[in-house]
C-alpha positions in Angstrom: -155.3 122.7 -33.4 -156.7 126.3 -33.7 -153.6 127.0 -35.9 -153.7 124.6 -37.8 -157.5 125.3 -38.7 -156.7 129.1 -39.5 -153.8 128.3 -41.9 -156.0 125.8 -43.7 -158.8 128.7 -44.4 -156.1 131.0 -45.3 -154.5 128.8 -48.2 -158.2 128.4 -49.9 -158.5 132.5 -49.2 -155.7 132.9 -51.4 -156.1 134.1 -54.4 -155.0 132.1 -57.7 -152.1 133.0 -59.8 -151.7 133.3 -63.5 -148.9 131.2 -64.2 -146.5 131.8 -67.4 -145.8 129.5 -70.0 -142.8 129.6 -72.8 -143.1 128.8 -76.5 -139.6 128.8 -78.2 -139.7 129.6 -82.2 -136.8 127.6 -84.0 -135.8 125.7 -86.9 -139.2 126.8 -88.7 -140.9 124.6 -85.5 -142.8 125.9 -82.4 -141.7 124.0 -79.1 -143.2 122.6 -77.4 -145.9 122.8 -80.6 -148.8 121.2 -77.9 -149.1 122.9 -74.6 -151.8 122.7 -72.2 -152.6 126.0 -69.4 -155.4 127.1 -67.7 -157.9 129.7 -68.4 -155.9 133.1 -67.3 -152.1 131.4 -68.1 -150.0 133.7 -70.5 -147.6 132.5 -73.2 -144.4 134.0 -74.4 -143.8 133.0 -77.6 -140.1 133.9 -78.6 -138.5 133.9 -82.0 -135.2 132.0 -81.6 -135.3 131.7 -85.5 -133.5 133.5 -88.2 -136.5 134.3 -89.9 -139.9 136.2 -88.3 -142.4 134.2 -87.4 -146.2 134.7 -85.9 -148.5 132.9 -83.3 -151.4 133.2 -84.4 -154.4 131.2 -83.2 -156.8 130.4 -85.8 -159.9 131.4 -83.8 -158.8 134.8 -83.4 -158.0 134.6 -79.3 -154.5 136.0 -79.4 -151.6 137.0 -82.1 -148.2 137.7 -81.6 -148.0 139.8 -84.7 -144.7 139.7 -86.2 -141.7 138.4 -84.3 -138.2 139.1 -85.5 -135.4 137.3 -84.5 -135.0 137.7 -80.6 -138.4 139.0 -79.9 -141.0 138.0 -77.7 -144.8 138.6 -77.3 -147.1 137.7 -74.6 -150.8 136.3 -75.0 -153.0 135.7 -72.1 -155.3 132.5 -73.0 -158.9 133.7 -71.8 -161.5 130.6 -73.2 -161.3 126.9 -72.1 -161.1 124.5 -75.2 -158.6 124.1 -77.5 -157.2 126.4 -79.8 -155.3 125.6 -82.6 -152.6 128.4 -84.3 -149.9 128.7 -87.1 -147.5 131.2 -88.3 -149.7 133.2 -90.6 -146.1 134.0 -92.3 -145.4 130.0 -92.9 -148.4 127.9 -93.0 -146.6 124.6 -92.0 -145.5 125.7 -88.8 -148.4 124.9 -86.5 -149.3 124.3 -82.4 -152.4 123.8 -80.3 -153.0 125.5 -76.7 -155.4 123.6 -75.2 -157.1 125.8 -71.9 -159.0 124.6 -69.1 
């Protein structure tokens, strides 16, 4: 019973983890274009595309900057709420990350 007890306090002594999420650029498209995380989470956006691309949210919380074909950047979502981006190269292509 004693055991039991200690292991429970240990799991909520653990610390939290980040976790990681993936964005895939292709066909002019981001996928998945609506992704939820939690305050904390990073993204990797990766340009799968034959054409660069951006990730740019339109609050101003993270940018990829320019993505060639094969690159990757990562942004680490730091506000709750949701936040809306584009590629600031093609307007049309557009996602939201929404935080909690």
């Amino acid at each position: 019973m004693r055991t039991m007890l200690v292991l429970a306090l240990l799991a909520f002594a653990m610390p939290a983890y980040a976790a990681n999420h993936a964005v895939q650029i292709k066909g002019m498209k981001f996928n998945p274009s609506k992704i939820s995380v939690a305050v904390g989470d990073t993204i990797t956006f990766t340009n799968a595309d034959s054409m660069t691309h951006t990730a740019t949210a339109l609050d101003g919380s993270f940018d990829t900057g320019h993505l060639a074909t094969g690159k990757s950047a990562k942004v680490k979502v730091s506000a709750a709420g949701a936040h809306p981006f584009h590629c600031a190269i093609h307007s049309s292509m557009k996602g939201t990350v929404t935080a909690k």
